[in-house]
NUMARDO-805383 format. One line per 4 residues: number of its first residue (from 1); for each residue x, z, y of C-alpha. Coordinates in steps of 0.5 Angstrom, whole numbers. Last residue first. Example, Ala and Ser with C-alpha at 12.3 -4.5 7.8 and 13.67 -1.06 7.14 Angstrom:
% NUMARDO-805383
2> 27:14:-2  25:16:-9
% end
This chain:
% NUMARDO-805383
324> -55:-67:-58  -50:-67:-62  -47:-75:-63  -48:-79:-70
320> -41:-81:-70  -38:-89:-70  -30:-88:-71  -24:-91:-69
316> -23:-85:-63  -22:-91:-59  -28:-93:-61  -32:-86:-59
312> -29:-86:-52  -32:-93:-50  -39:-90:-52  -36:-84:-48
308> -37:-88:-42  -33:-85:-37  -28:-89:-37  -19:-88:-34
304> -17:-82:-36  -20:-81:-43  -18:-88:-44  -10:-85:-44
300> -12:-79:-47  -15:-84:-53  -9:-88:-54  -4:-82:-54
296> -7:-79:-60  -6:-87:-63  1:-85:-62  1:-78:-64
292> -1:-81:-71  -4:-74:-74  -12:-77:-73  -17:-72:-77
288> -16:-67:-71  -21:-72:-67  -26:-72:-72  -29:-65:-70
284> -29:-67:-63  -33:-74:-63  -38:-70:-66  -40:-65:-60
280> -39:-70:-55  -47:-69:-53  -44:-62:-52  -41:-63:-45
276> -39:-71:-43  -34:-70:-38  -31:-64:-40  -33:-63:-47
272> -29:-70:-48  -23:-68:-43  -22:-61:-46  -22:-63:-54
268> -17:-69:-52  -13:-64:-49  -14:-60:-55  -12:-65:-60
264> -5:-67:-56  -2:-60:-56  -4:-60:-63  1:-66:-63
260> 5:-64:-59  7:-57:-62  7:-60:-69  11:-66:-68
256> 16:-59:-65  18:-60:-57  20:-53:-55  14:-55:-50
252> 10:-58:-55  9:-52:-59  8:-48:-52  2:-52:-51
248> 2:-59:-47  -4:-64:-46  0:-66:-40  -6:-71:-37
244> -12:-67:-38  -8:-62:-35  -3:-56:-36  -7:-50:-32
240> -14:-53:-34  -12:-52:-43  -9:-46:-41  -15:-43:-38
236> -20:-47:-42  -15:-45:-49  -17:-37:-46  -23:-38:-46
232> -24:-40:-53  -19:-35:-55  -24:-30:-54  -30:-33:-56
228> -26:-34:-62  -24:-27:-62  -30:-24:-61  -34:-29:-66
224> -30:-27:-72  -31:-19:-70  -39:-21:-70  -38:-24:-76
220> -34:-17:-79  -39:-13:-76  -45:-16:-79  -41:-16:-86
216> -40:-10:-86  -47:-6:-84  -47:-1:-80  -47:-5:-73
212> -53:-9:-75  -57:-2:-76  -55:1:-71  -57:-6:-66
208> -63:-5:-70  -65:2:-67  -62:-1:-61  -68:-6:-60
204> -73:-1:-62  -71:4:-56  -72:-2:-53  -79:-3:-55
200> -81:3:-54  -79:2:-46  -77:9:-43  -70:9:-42
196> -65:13:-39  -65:21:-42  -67:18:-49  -62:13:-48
192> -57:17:-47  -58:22:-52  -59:17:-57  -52:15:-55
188> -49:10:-50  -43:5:-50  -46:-1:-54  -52:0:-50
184> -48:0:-44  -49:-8:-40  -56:-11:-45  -58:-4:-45
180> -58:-4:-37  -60:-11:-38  -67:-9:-41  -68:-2:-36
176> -68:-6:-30  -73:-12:-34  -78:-6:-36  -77:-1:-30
172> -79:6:-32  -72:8:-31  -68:2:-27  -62:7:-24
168> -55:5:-23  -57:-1:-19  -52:-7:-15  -45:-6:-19
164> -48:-6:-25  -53:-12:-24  -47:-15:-21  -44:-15:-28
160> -49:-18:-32  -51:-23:-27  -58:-25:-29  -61:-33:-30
156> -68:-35:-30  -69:-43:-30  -75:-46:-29  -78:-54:-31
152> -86:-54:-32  -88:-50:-26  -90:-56:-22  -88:-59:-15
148> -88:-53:-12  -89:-52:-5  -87:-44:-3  -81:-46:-2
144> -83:-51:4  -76:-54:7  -74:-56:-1  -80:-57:-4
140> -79:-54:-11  -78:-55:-18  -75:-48:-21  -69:-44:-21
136> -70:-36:-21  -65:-31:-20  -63:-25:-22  -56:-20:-20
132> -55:-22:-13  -50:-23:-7  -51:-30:-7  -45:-36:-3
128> -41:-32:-1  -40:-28:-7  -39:-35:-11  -44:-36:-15
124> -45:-35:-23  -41:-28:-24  -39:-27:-31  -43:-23:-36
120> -49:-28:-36  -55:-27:-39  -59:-34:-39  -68:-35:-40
116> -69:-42:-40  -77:-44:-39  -80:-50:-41  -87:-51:-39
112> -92:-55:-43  -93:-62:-45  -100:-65:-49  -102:-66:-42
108> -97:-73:-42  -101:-76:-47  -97:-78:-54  -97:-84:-57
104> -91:-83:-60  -89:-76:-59  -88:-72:-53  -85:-65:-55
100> -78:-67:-56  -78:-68:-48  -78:-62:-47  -73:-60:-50
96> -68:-65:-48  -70:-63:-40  -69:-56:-42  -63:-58:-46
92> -59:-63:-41  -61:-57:-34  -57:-53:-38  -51:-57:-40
88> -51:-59:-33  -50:-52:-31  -45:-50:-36  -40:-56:-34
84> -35:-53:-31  -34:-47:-36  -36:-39:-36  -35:-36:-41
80> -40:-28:-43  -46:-33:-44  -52:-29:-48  -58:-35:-48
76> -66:-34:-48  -68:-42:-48  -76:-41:-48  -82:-45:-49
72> -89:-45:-48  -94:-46:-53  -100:-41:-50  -98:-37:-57
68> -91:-37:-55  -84:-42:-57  -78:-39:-58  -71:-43:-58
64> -65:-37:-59  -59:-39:-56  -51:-38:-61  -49:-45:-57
60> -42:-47:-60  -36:-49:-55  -31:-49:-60  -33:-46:-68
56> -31:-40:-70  -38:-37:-72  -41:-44:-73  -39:-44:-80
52> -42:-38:-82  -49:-42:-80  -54:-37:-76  -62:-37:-77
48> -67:-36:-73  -68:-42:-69  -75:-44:-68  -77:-37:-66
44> -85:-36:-66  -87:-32:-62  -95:-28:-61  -99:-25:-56
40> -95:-25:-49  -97:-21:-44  -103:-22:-39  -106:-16:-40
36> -100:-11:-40  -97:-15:-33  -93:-20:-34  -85:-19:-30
32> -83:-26:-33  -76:-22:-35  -79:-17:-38  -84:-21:-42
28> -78:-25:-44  -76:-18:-47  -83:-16:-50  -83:-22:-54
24> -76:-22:-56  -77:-14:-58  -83:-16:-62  -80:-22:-66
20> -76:-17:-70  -69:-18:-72  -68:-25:-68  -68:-22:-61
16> -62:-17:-65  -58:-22:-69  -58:-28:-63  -56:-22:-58
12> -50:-20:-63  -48:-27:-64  -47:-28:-57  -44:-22:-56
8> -46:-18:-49  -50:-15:-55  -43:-10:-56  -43:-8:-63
4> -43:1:-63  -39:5:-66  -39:7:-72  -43:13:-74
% end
């Protein structure tokens, strides 16, 4: 058999929570720890499918969007990079999503709880801060936790490798269990997982991810997103290292047109996603359109000194619908 894909690969996960609604809904039973008697009946998955254009594409969010029969809703995310802006990216989709429920005319009682499920394969607080794998957000009273003001905007979040150095054992634990697979299950066997896991459902969870390791072209899109993750990460770091004001790649550094102008390219990318996150989306797709490096150098410059991306976007010379 070939080896194993990695479910720390967002395109993976998506795969695999979207195979069979049965796996997601007991995974995100799981996290909210539900007793058998109170878990969830049924889920839809609002966003199953997965354009191949997505794949390479910066700054793409491969989460899944689900909604259960009492009509809450779940964000569940796989997130392997870690970038400024993540927490207010966060908090903008919860938000947008629950808003998107109110239609005109609505009452405030047709809104149910929106909840974001996100796996992280990096540390999300510095240890000073927290030594822990899990840890739930929501709207409290500062001085009186125990004081909620509603349950209708919560965030779980797991440190994947903390998870690691924190627990060797989680038999018979469902939420030990889902992240001990989410961490190996690319790396372990069927005798493995017989001696490790109890969970019916995870063991169907890892028949499926056999099933989406074998086929070729899986493999081959899973590959594509690797390395565009990959790249990904490391343009952040050099991108941050040379500054929005420089802009500079190695192409610019032996001063090639070319160098400088793709040097230029990714310094705006970086200025639009660090200040305004994926609502500048759209703006990014048109700015490799622009060749002259005089007009590139405009819109660095506005870049600097607004934080309008209303002013951004005329710099750019073109009114684009923005990705919400």
């Amino acid at each position: 058999m070939s080896k194993l894909l990695s479910p720390k690969v967002d395109y993976v996960f998506k795969r695999l929570l979207t195979w069979d609604a049965e796996i997601l809904k007991d995974l995100i039973d799981s996290v909210l720890g539900r007793p058998n008697g109170r878990r969830i009946a049924t889920v839809e998955i609002k966003n199953p499918n997965i354009s191949p254009e997505d794949i390479e594409k910066k700054f793409i969010v491969l989460d899944v969007r689900a909604v259960d029969d009492a009509g809450r809703e779940y964000d569940v995310e796989m997130q392997v990079r870690k970038y400024e802006n993540y927490p207010k990216r966060t908090v903008f989709y919860l938000c947008k999503m629950y808003g998107d429920q109110l239609k005109s005319g609505d009452d405030y009682a047709v809104l149910h709880p929106v909840i974001g499920i996100h796996f992280l394969d990096y540390a999300p607080f510095p240890l000073s801060e927290a030594e822990d794998f899990q840890y739930r957000f929501a709207l409290r009273d500062v001085r009186h936790p125990d004081l909620r003001f509603n349950d209708d905007l919560s965030m779980h979040l797991f440190d994947l490798p903390a998870m690691e150095r924190m627990t060797r054992s989680g038999r018979g634990d469902d939420l030990l269990e889902w992240l001990r697979f989410l961490n190996r299950a690319h790396e372990e066997g069927d005798e493995t997982m017989q001696e490790h896991y109890q969970n019916p459902m995870i063991h169907k969870a890892y028949d499926t991810l056999k099933t989406l390791s074998a086929d070729e072209e899986t493999r081959e899109l899973a590959e594509k997103r690797e390395k565009a993750l990959k790249d990904e990460a490391m343009f952040l770091n050099e991108a941050k290292k040379s500054g929005i004001e420089e802009g500079r790649t190695e192409g610019r550094k032996e001063g090639r047109k070319e160098g400088r102008k793709e040097g230029k390219w990714e310094a705006i990318e970086l200025g639009l996603y660090l200040k305004f996150g994926d609502k500048a989306m759209g703006l990014m797709s048109k700015v490799r359109e622009i060749d002259d490096l005089g007009r590139l150098d405009m819109i660095v410059e506005v870049l600097k000194r607004t934080n309008a991306i209303g002013s951004v976007e005329k710099a750019i010379g073109r009114q684009t619908e923005l990705t919400p």
